[in-house]
Every structure is written in C-alpha cells, then in structure tokens.
C-alpha positions as CSV (number, residue, x, y, z in Angstrom):
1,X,0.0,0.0,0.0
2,X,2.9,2.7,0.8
3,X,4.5,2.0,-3.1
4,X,4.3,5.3,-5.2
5,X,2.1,5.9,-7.4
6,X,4.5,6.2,-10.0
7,X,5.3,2.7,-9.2
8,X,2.2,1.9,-10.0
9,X,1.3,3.0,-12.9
10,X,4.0,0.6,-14.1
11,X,5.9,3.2,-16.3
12,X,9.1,4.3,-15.8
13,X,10.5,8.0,-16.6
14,X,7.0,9.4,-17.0
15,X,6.2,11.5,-14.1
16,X,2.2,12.0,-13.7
17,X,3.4,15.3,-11.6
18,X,5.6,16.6,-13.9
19,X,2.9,15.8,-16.4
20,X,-0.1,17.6,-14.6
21,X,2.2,20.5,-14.1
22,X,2.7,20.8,-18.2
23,X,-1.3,20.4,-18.3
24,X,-2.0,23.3,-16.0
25,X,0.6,25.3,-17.2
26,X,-1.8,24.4,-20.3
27,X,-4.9,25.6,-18.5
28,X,-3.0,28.8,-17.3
29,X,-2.2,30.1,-20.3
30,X,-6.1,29.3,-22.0
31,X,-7.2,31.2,-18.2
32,X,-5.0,34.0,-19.3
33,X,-7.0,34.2,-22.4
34,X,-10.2,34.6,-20.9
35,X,-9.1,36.7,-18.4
36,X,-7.8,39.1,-20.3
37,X,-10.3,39.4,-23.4
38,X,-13.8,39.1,-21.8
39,X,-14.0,42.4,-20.3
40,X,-12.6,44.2,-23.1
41,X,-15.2,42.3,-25.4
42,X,-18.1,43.2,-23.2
43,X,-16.6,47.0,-22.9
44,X,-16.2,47.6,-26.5
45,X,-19.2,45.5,-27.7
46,X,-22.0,44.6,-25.0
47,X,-23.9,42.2,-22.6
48,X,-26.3,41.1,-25.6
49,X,-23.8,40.9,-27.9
50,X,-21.6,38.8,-26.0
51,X,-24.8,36.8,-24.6
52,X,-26.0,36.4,-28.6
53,X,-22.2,35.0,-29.7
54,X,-22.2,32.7,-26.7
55,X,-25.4,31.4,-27.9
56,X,-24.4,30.7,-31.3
57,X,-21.4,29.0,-29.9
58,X,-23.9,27.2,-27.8
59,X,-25.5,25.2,-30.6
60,X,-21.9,24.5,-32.4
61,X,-20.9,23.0,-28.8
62,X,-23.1,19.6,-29.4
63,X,-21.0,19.3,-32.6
64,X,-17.8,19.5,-29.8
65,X,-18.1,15.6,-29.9
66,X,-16.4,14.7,-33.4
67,X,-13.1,15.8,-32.0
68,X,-13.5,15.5,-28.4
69,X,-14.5,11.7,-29.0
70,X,-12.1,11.3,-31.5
71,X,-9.7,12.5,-29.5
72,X,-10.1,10.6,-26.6
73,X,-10.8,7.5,-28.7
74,X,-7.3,7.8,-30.0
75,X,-5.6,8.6,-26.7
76,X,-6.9,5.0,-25.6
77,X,-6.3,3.2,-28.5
78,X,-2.6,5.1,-29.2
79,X,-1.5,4.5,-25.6
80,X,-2.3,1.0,-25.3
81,X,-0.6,0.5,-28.6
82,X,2.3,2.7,-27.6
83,X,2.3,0.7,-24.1
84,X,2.8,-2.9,-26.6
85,X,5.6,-0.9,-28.8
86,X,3.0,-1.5,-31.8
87,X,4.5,1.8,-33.3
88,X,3.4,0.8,-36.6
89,X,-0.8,0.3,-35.7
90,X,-0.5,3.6,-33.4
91,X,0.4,5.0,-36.9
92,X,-2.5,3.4,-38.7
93,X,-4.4,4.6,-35.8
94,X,-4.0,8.1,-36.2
95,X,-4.4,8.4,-39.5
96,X,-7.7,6.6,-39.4
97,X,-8.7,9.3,-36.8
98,X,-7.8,12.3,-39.1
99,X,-9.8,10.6,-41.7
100,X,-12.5,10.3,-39.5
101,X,-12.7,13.9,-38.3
102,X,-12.0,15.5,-41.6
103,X,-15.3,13.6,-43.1
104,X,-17.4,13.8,-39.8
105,X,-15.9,17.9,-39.6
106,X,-16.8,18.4,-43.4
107,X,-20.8,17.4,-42.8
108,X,-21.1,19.2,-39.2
109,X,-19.9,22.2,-40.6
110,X,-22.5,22.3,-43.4
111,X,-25.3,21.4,-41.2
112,X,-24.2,24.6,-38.8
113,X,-24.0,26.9,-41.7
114,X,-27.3,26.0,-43.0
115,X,-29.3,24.9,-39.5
116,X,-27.2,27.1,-36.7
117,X,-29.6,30.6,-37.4
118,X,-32.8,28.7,-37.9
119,X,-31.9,26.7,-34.4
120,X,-31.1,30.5,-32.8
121,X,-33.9,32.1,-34.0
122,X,-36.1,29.2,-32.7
123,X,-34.8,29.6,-29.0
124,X,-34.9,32.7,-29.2
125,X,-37.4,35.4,-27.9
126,X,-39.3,37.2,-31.0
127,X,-38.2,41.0,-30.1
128,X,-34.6,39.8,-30.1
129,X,-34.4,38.1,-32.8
130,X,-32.3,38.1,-35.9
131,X,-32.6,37.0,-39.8
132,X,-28.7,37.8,-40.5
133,X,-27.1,35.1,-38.7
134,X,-25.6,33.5,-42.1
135,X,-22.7,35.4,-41.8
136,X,-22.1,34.1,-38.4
137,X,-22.7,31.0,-38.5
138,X,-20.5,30.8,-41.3
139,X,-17.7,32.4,-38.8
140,X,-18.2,30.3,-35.9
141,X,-18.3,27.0,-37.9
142,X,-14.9,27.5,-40.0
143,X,-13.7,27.7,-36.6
144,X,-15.5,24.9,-35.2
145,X,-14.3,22.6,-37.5
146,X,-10.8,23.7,-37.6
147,X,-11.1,23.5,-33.8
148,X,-12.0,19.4,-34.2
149,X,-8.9,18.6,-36.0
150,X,-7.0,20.6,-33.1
151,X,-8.4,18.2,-30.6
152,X,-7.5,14.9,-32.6
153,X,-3.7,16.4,-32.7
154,X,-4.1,17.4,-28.5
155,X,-5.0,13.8,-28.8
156,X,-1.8,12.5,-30.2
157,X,0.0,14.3,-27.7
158,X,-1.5,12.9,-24.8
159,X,-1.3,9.1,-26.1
160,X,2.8,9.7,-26.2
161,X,1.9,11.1,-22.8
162,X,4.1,14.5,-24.6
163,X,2.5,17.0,-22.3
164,X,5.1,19.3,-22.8
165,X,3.8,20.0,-27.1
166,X,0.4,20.4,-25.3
167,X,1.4,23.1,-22.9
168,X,3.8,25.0,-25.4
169,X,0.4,24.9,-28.1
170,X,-1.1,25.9,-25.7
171,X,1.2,29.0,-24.7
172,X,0.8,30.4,-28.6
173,X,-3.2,29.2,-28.9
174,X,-3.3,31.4,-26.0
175,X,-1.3,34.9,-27.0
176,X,-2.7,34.0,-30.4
177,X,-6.1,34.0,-29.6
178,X,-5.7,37.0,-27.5
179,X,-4.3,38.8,-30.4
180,X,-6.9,37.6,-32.6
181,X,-9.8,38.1,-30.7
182,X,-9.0,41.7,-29.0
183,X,-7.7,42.5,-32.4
184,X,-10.3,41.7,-34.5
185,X,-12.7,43.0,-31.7
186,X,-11.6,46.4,-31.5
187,X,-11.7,47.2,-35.2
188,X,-15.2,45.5,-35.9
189,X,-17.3,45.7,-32.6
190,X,-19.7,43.8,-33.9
191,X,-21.4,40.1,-33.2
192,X,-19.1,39.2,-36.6
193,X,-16.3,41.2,-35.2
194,X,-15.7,38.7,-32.0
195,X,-17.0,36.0,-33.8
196,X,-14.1,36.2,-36.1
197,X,-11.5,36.7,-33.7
198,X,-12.4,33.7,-32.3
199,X,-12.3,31.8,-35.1
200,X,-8.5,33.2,-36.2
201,X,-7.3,31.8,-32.8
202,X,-8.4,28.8,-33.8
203,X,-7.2,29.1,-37.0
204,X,-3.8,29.9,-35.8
205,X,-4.1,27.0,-32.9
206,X,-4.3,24.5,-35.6
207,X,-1.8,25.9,-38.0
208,X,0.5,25.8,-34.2
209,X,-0.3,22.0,-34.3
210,X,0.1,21.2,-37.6
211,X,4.1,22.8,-37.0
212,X,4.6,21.0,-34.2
213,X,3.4,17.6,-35.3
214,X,5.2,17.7,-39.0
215,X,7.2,14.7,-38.5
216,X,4.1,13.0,-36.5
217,X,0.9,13.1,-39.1
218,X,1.5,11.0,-42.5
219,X,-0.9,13.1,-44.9
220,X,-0.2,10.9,-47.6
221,X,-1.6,8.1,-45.7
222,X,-4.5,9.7,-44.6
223,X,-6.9,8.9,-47.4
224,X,-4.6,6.0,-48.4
225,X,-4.5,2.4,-47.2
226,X,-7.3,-0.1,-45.7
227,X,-7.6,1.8,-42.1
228,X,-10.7,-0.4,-41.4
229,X,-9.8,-2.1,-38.3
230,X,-8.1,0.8,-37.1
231,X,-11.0,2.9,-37.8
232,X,-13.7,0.1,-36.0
233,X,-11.4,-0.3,-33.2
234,X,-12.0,4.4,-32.7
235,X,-15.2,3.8,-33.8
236,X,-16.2,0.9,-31.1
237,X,-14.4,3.3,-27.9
238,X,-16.4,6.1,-29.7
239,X,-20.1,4.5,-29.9
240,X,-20.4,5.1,-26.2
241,X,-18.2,8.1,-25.7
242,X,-19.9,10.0,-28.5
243,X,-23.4,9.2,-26.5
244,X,-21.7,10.4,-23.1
245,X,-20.3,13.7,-24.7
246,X,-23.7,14.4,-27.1
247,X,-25.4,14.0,-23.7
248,X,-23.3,16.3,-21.6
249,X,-22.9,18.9,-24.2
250,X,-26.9,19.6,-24.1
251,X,-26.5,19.6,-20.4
252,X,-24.0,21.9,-20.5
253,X,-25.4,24.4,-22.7
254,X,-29.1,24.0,-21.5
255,X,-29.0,27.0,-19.2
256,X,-27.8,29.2,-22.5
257,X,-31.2,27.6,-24.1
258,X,-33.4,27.7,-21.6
259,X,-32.1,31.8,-20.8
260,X,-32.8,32.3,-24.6
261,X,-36.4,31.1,-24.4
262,X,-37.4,32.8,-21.0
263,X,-34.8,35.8,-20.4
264,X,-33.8,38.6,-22.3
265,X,-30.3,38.3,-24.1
266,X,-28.6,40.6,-21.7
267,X,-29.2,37.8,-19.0
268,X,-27.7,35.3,-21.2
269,X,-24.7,37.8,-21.7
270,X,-24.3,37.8,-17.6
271,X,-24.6,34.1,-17.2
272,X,-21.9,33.7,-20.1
273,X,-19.4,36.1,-18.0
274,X,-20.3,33.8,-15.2
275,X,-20.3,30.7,-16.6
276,X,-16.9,31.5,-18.5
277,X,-15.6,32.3,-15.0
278,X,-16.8,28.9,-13.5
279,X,-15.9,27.1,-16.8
280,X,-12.0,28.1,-16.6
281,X,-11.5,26.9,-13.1
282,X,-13.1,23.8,-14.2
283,X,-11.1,23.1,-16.7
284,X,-8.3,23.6,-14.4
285,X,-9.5,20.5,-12.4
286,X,-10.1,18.6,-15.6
287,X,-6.2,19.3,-16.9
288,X,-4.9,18.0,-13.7
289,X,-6.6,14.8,-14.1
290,X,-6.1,14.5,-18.0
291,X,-3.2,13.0,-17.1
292,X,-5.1,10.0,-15.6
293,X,-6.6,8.4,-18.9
294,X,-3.6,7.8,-20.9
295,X,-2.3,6.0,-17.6
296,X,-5.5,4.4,-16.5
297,X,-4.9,2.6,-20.1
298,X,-1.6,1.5,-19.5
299,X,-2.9,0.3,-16.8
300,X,-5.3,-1.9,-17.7
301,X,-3.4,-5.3,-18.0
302,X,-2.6,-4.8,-13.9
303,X,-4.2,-6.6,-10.9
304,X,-7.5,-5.4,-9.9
305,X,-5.8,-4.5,-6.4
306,X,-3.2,-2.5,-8.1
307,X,-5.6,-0.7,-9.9
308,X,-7.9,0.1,-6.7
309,X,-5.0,1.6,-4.7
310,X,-4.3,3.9,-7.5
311,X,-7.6,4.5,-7.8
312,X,-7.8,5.6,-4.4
313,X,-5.0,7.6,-4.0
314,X,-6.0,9.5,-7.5
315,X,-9.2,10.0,-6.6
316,X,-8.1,11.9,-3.2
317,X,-5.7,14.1,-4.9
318,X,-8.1,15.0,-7.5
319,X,-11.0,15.7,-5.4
320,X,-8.6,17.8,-2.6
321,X,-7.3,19.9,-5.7
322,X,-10.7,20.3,-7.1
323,X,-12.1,21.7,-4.0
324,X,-9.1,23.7,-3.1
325,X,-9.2,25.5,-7.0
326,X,-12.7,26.0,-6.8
327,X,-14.6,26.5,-3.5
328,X,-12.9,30.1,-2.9
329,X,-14.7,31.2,-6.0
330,X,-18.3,30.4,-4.1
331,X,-18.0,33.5,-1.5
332,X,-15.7,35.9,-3.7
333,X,-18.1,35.1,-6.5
334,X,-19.5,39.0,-6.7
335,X,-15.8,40.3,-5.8
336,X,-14.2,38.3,-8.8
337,X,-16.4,39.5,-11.4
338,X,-16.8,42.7,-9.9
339,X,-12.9,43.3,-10.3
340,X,-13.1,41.7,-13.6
341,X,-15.6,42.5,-15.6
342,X,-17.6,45.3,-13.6
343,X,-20.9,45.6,-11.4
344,X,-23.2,45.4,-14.1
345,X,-21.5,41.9,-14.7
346,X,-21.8,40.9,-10.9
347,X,-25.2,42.5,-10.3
348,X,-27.3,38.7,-10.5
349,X,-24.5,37.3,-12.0
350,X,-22.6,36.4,-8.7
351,X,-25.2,34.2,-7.4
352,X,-25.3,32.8,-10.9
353,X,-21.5,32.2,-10.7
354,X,-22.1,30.6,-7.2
355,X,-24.4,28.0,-8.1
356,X,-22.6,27.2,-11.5
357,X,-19.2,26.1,-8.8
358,X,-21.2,24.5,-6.6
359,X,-22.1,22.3,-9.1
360,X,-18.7,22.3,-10.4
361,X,-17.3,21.0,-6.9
362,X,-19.8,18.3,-6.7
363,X,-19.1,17.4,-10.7
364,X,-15.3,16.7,-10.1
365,X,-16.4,13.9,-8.0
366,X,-17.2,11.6,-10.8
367,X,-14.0,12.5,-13.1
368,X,-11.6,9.9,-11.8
369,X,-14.3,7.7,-12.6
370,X,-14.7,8.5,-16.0
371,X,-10.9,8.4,-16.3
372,X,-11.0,5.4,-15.0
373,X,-14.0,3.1,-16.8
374,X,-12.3,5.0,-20.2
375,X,-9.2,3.5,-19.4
376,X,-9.8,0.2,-19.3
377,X,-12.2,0.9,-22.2
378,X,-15.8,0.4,-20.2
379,X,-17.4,3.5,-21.8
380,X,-21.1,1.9,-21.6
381,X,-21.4,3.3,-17.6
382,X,-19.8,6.5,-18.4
383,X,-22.6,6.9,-21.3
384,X,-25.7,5.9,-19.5
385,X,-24.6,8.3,-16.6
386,X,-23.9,10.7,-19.1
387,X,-27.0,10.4,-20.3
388,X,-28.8,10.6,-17.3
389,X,-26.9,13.5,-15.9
390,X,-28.2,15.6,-19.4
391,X,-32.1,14.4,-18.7
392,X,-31.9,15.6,-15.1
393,X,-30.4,18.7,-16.1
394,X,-32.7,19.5,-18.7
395,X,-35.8,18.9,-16.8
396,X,-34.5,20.4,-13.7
397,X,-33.2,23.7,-15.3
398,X,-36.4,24.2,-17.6
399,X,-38.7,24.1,-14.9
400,X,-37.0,26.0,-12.2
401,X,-35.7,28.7,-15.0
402,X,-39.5,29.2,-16.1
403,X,-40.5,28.8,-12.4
404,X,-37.9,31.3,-10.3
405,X,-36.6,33.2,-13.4
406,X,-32.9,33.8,-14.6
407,X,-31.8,33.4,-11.1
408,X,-32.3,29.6,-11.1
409,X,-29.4,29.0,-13.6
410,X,-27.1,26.6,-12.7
411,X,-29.4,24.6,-10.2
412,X,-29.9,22.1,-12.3
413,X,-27.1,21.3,-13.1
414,X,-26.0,21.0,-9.7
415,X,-28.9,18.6,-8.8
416,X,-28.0,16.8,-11.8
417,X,-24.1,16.7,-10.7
418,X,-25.4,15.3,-7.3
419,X,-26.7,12.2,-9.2
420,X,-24.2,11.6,-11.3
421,X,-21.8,11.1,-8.2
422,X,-24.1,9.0,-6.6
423,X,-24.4,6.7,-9.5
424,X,-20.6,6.9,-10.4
425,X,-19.8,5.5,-6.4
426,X,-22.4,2.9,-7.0
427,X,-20.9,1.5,-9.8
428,X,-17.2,1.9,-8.6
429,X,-18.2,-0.2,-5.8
430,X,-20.6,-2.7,-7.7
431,X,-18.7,-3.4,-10.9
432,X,-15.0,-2.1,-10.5
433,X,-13.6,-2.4,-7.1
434,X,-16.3,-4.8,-5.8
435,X,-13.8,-5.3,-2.6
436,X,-13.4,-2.1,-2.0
437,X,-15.2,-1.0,1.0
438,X,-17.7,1.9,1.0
439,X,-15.9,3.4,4.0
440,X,-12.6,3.4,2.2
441,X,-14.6,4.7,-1.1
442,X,-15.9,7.6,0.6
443,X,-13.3,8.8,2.3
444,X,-11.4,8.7,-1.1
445,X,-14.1,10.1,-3.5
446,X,-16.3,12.2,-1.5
447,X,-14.3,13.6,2.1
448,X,-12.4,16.4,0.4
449,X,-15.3,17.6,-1.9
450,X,-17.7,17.5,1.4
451,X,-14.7,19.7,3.4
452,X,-14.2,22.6,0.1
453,X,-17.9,22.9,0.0
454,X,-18.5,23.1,4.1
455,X,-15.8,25.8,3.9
456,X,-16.9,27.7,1.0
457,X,-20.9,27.9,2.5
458,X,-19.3,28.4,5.8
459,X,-17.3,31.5,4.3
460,X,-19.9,33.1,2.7
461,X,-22.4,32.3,5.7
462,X,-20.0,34.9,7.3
463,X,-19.3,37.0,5.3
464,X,-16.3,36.6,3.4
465,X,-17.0,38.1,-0.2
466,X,-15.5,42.1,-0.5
467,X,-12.3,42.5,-1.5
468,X,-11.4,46.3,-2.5
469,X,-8.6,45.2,-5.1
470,X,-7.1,42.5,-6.9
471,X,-4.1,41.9,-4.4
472,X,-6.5,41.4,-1.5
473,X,-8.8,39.0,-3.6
474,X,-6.0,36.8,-4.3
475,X,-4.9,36.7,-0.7
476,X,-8.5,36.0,0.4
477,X,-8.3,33.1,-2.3
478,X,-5.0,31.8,-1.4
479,X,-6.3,31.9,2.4
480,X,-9.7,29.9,1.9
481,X,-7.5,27.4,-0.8
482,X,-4.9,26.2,1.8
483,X,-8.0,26.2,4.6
484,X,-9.9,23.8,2.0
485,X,-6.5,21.6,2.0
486,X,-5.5,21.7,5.8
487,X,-9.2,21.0,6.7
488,X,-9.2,18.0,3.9
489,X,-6.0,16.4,5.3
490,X,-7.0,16.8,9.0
491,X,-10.4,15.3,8.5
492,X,-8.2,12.2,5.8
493,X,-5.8,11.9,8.8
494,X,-8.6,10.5,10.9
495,X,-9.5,7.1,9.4
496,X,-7.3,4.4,9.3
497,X,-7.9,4.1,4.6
498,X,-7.2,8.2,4.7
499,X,-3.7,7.5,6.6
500,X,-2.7,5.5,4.0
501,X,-4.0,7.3,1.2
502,X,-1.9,10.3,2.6
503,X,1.3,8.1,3.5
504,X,1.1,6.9,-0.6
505,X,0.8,10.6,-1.8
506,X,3.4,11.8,0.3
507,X,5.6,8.9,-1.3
508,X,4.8,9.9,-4.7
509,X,4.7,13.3,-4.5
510,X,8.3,13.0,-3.2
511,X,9.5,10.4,-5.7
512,X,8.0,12.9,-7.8
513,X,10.0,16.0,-6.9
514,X,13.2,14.6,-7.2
515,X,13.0,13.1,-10.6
C-alpha cells in the first residue's frame, strides 16, 4: 500500500506530476486568455452581444463531440498500442482518426452553416431576434471545424503522454487567440467582429499543431490504405463516448437555451461572464486529471488490487485539488467578477456564478471515474450516466428557470451533478472495485469535496466576499484554498484508509520532486 504511485502506474520515466504541471501550465495560459479578453469584449461590444455570440457558440458545442470523441478514442487506443511498442498500428491509428474527423468535420460544418440561425432564431425570444445570422454562422463553424482537428492532434500528444507539445500549443493558442480576438474586436465591434476573432485563434491553434506535429501526421496516408480495423477499433471506444459527450454537451449548454427562451439576451450575456468564469476553473481540475486516462490505459493489463490503490490515492488528490481550486470562488463570487468585468456583470450574475461552482465541486467527483471506466475501455457506464446527468439537467433547469426566473441558472445542473456522483460511487463499488469498502470509497471520493464545499458555504455564511482590489482577492483566495486543504488532510488523517492514502501521496509526490 505505501508504493508510489509512480510505481504503479507501471511506467518508468514518466512523471504524472511533472505531467499535470505541463497540463495546467496548459490551462494557465487558456485562463490567461479569458481573463484578459472578456472584459474588453463586453466594454467595446455589449452584454447582448456577447450573450447572442455565446449562444451561437452554444448550438456549435453539441458538434464538440467529433473531435473530443475522437480525440479521446485515440488517446486509448494510441496509448495501449504505444504501451505494446506497436509503433506501426499507433500510426494506422491516427491516421484513421484524421480521416475520421475530416469527413465527420466536413458534414457538421455544413449542417451549422445552414441549421445554426434557424436553431437560434427558434430559441430565441421574438423581439430579439435576428434574420442575419448567415454570416455568423458561417464564422463560428470554420472555426469549429478547424477546432475538431486541433483536438484529434491534442490527442496524439496525450497518447505519447508529450504533455510538454500540449502546454507549449497551448502557450501560442493562447497569446494567439488574444491577439486575434482583442484585435479583431476592437476594429469590428460587432457580433461578426468577436466571432471572427475567435475563429482566427483557432485558425492559428491549428496551424501551431500542424508545425509541431510535422514529423508526427502521415498526410499521404491519410486517405490511403485499408484503415478499417483501425477505424472500427476508434469507432467501437467512440459509440459510447460519442453518446456520453452528445449527452453532456446539451447539459452543459441547457442554461444558455433555456435563458434564450425565458430571459432577455442581456441575462444570457451575464450568465456567459459567469459561466466562463466557472468554466476556466473547471477546466483547471479537468487538466490535472487529464493525465489519468492515458495511464489508467496503460494500466489496464494490472491486478484489480493495483488498480484500486491507485484509484484511491488518485481519486483523493483530485478531489482535494478540485475543492481547493474552486470553492474560494463560491464566497468571492461577486468580488471576482466585480474586479473583472464590472458591477453590471456581478449584479445577479454572482449568485449565478455561485451555483454554477457549486455544481462544479460536486461534478469533479465523478471525473476519476470516468478516467478510470475509459481507461480500461468500459465506456457503456460513463454513457448511460452521461445520459442521465443531461435528462436531469434539462428537466430540472427548464422548470425551475421558467419557475424562479434567470436566477435559477445553474441549479440544475447542480442537482443533476449530485446524481451523477451518486451513481458513479455505485458502480465503482458494484462493478470495478467490488472489494473495495464503501468506508474506504468515501473517504477517497467524496471527504475532500464534502470539506471545500462546508468551507466555502461556511465563508460566505460569514461573510467573506469584499475585496477592494485585486491583491487582497487573491490573498483571500490563497487563504480559503490552503484552509480547503488543511481541513481536507486533517479530517483524511482521521480514518485508518485516509492514513494510508496520505502516506502513498506523500511517497509519490516525493519520488516525484526529485526526478
């Protein structure tokens, strides 16, 4: 039990520390980007501008899946091939994905050029709407697609487990898209204006990866060669996974709809500020456990008790650096976007912003798990919980929207989030770890989110939420982070599982450092 979990993972020379820290210096710089060109946006354009181009990239988002899934379907199939030293079928592999996404791209981007304004007009309400949306639509899916074939190539890098190519894309995608989009923005303040810069970034994100992979991507084998079993083996990880993600992606964006339908588009524009907010420090927890999948699959060919102790141990780190990242954000909610974007921003949006990391908090209880069953390629539970996470939200948010008003955003989802952890422990227990005790589980999955949210409700119970500048905000969040991981490691220390879950993480992390 006190083995690293280095050791574990059965993998010499690659660090999982040194490879979150590439994937957050990753997030960091894609932070930086929002950050920075948000408040300008709003300034120089408006709230309903912004909230109308974040509900155009709303209905492009279901699309999201051709290169998320394909994406992820090659980071399981690449790294177990890698893992065998089958160079030559990781090959085949990835250019059977390309192929894949440049077909599956092609057809989503005619169906958003020619369905995306009708869909827009239909949500929303008849004063605000528009009949020149062509344009763009036309914008937002030339960036979409080039976008998908971005993700296939972030894919690549993960199955080689290079999460140093990731974090240096990710450095340019980000001064890039700043340039582009605060460039763009100021000379043409228009919906088309940000729309395009958008777009560019993506544009130049792509034509970053394409530079850096070169010697990687075979183009002349793309379209060449019998890639079938290379393209059934992407297509059989993707069945389920493209289910899971179509199903989360109209959770995700069902606030935007259901804002359209019942809210002016100003409200939509405040929940996008907030949501963008929410959506940035949840990625954050997402790159930190990225890492996990491409590891999870190598894996896979290990004892079942191997497996759970990494499990364990992952699932604690995770879920203590989830609630440490996000549950200062819950009290400084109205200071944050006060600061950042201005009061007309924070006025309704804070609460907004509260609920949405709430939910957030609870959500990152279920990611080890999806890193896990994708891992060892059972994708079937991660769909139908998928699946049933997007039916709760939907229901949920459309009645309590249409029942409480704008102010209801975001519950939903966090009911919705609730379930989906519930069913995720279930099934851990029940079909992975069946010896795993449900003390042991809890203590592992669900103690540190239970201490980050008890301290974020406790803070802003009392009070904690002015700060006067940017210097005392980030102290108060600094403050309320370390008391979210004190708090979780005190409360850990006290069963006999949490000793050695912080005895194996103490191991690592040390092994770790001095690599």
């Amino acid at each position: 039990m006190n083995e690293p979990i280095e050791q574990a993972s059965g993998k010499a020379g690659t660090s999982l520390l040194e490879n979150s820290r590439w994937n957050l210096l990753a997030f960091a710089c894609g932070l930086m980007a929002n950050f920075i060109t948000i408040p300008f946006v709003v300034r120089w354009t408006s709230l309903e501008i912004f909230g109308q181009a974040g509900l155009v990239l709303a209905v492009c988002a279901p699309l999201m899946l051709i290169g998320t899934v394909l994406g992820q379907a090659l980071v399981r199939e690449m790294s177990s091939r890698l893992g065998a030293g089958e160079q030559d079928v990781a090959d085949r592999t990835l250019d059977a994905a390309l192929r894949l996404c440049l077909m599956a791209s092609a057809l989503g981007w005619v169906l958003l050029v020619v369905c995306g304004p009708w869909i827009t007009n239909l949500l929303t309400q008849k004063e605000a709407r528009s009949q020149t949306l062509q344009l763009a639509f036309l914008i937002a899916a030339t960036g979409w697609f080039t976008q998908q074939i971005a993700l296939v190539f972030q894919g690549t890098c993960a199955a080689r487990q290079d999460f140093r190519s990731i974090a240096k894309v990710a450095a340019f995608s980000a001064l890039a898209g700043i340039a582009a989009t605060l460039g763009i923005t100021w000379t043409l303040p228009t919906l088309e204006g940000y729309l395009c810069g958008v777009a560019v970034g993506f544009c130049l994100s792509l034509g970053c990866w394409l530079f850096t992979l070169r010697h990687v991507v075979r183009w002349r084998n793309v379209f060449r060669g019998d890639r079938k079993l290379e393209q059934a083996a992407l297509l059989h990880f993707g069945k389920w996974q493209g289910l899971a993600q179509l199903a989360g992606a109209f959770g995700n964006q069902i606030d935007r709809y259901a804002l359209a339908v019942f809210a002016p588009v100003a409200i939509v524009g405040q929940y996008n500020v907030a949501n963008r907010l929410q959506e940035a420090a949840y990625i954050g927890v997402v790159k930190a456990g990225e890492v996990l999948f491409p590891r999870f699959g190598s894996l896979s060919t290990n004892s079942v008790q191997e497996r759970c102790r990494f499990f364990q141990a992952a699932s604690w780190v995770m879920g203590t650096f989830s609630a440490a990242l996000l549950a200062p954000l819950v009290p400084l909610a109205g200071a944050v976007l006060t600061l950042w974007v201005g009061a007309a921003a924070a006025n309704g949006g804070a609460q907004l912003l509260s609920t949405l990391v709430l939910g957030g908090i609870v959500g990152a209880g279920s990611n080890v798990f999806v890193y896990y069953a994708m891992g060892i390629g059972r994708n079937a539970p991660v769909a139908f919980i998928s699946v049933m996470y997007s039916v709760i939200t939907v229901v949920f948010t459309v009645l309590l929207i249409k029942t409480f008003g704008p102010l209801a955003a975001g519950m939903g989802l966090l009911v919705a989030s609730v379930m989906r952890v519930a069913v995720a422990l279930v099934i851990t227990q029940r079909k992975f770890f069946p010896q795993l005790p449900w003390g042991e589980l809890v203590v592992s999955s669900v103690l540190p989110l239970a201490v980050g949210i008890s301290i974020a409700l406790a803070a802003q119970a009392i009070g904690v939420r002015n700060a006067q500048s940017w210097a005392h905000l980030i102290a108060l969040y600094a403050a309320l982070g370390t008391a979210v991981v004190v708090a979780t490691v005190a409360m850990t220390a006290l069963a006999g599982s949490g000793r050695k879950i912080l005895l194996q993480t103490y191991v690592s992390l040390r092994s770790s450092l001095r690599r």
